[in-house]
C-alpha positions in Angstrom: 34.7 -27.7 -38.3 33.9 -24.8 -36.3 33.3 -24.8 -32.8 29.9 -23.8 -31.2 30.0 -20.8 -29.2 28.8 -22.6 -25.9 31.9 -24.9 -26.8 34.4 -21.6 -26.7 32.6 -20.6 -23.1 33.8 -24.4 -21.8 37.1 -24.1 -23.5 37.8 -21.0 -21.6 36.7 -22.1 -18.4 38.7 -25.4 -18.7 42.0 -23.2 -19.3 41.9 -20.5 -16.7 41.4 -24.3 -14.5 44.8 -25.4 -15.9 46.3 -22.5 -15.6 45.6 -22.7 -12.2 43.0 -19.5 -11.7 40.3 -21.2 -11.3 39.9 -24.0 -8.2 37.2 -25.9 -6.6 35.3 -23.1 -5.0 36.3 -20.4 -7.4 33.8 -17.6 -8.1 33.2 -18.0 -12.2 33.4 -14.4 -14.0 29.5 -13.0 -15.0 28.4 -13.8 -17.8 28.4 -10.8 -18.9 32.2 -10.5 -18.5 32.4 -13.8 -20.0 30.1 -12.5 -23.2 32.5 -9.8 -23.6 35.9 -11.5 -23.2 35.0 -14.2 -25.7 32.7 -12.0 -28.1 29.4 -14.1 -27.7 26.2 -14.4 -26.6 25.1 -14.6 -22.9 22.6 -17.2 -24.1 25.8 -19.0 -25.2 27.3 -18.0 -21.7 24.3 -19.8 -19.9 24.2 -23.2 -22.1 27.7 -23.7 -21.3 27.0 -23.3 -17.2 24.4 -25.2 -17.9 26.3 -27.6 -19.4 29.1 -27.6 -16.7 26.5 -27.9 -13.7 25.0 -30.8 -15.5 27.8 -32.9 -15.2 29.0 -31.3 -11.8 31.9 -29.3 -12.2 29.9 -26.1 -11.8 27.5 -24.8 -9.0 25.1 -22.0 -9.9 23.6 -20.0 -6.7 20.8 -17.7 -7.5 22.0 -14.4 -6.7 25.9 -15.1 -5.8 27.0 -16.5 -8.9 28.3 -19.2 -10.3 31.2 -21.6 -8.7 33.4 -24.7 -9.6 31.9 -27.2 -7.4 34.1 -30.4 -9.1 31.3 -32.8 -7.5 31.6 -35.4 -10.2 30.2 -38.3 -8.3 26.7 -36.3 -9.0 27.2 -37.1 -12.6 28.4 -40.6 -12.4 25.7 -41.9 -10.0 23.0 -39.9 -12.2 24.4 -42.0 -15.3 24.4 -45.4 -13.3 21.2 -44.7 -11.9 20.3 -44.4 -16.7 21.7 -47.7 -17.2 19.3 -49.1 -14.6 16.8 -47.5 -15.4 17.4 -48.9 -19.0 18.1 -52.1 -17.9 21.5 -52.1 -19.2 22.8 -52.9 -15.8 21.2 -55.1 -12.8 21.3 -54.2 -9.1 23.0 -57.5 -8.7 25.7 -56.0 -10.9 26.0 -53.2 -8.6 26.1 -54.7 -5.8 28.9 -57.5 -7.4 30.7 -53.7 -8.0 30.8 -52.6 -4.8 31.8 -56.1 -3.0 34.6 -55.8 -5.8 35.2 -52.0 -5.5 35.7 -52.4 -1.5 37.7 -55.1 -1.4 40.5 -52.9 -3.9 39.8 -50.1 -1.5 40.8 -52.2 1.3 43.8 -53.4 -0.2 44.9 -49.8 -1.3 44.9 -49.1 2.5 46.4 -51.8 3.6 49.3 -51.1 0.5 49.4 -47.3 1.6 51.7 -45.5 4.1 49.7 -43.7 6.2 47.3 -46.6 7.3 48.2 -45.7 11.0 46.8 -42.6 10.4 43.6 -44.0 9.7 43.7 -46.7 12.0 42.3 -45.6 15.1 39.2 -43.7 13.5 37.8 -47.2 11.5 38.7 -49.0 15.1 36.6 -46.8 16.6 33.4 -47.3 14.5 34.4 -50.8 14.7 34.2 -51.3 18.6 30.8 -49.8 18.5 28.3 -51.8 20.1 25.6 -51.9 17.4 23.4 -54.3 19.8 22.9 -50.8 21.6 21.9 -48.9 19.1 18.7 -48.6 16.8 18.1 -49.5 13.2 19.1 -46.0 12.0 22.1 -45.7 13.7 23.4 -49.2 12.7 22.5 -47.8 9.3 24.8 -44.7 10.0 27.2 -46.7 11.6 27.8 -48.9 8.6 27.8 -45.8 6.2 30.4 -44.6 8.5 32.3 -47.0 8.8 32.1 -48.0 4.5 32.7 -43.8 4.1 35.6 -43.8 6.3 37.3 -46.7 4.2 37.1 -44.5 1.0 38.3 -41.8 2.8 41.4 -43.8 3.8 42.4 -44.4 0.5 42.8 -40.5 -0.2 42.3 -41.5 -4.0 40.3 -39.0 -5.5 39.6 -41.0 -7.9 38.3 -43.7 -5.4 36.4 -41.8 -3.2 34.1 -39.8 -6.2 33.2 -43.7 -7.6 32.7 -44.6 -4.1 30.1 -41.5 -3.5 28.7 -42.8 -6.6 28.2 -45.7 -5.8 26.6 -44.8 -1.9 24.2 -42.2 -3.6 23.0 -45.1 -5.9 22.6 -47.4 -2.7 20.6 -44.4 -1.2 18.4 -44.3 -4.3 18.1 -47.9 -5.4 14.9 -48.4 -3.9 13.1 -46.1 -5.7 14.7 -46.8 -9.4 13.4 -50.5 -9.3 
């Protein structure tokens, strides 16, 4: 079966990434020198960006161009936030998740090498006096204090579900 041209554009892009000539931040070619080097359409050119900034892996700026942005927490909240809306998932279940999903995240610190490195930083969100501060910053506080956990990890993996996850949190209120 053949391939759709948008398909070829994608293709492309996802090789010059594992050859290592494209990175997060990486100015993508035009499209036009995209239309030429792969003898299609720029309307092809554009679905594919489209395509790729749909699901977060590419950042189109009006007038600069267009950029591997890699931010694929965008597109796994924005599918979460579906299934709610479709009621094929409760915010019960979520929040079940994220109880879950911390306590592993703890445990990978606590497992890792480098947990003195991180040490200090949580302790110090930690010895905050929140009886001193207002509603928002205890609400800043705890995001804090639950961002710098993920960041502890340094899983990739863990910290784009985690980002999820916070940007659902963030948005929950006005799904239900």
């Amino acid at each position: 079966m053949e391939s759709k041209e948008y398909q070829k554009t994608i293709e492309y892009l996802c090789d010059l990434i594992k050859a290592g000539e494209l990175t997060i931040g990486s100015k993508l070619p035009t499209e036009r020198k995209l239309a030429e080097t792969l003898s299609i359409g720029r309307n092809s050119i554009r679905e594919a960006l489209r395509i790729l900034e749909s699901i977060g892996m590419v950042e189109c700026k009006q007038g600069s161009g267009n950029y591997i942005a890699g931010n694929v927490s965008k597109t796994i909240s924005e599918v979460i936030e579906m299934m709610l809306l479709l009621k094929q998932i409760t915010k019960e279940e979520i929040i079940v998740f994220r109880r879950d999903m911390e306590k592993a995240i703890c445990n990978s610190i606590i497992e890792s090498k480098n947990i003195e490195k991180w040490y200090y930083k949580i302790k110090n969100i930690l010895i905050t006096d929140i009886e001193l501060q207002s509603l928002e910053e205890q609400i800043e506080a705890d995001w804090n204090f639950h961002y710098m956990l993920i960041l502890a990890t340094e899983n990739q993996v863990w910290i784009s579900i985690s980002k999820a996850i916070i940007t659902i949190y963030q948005n929950m209120q006005n799904l239900i």
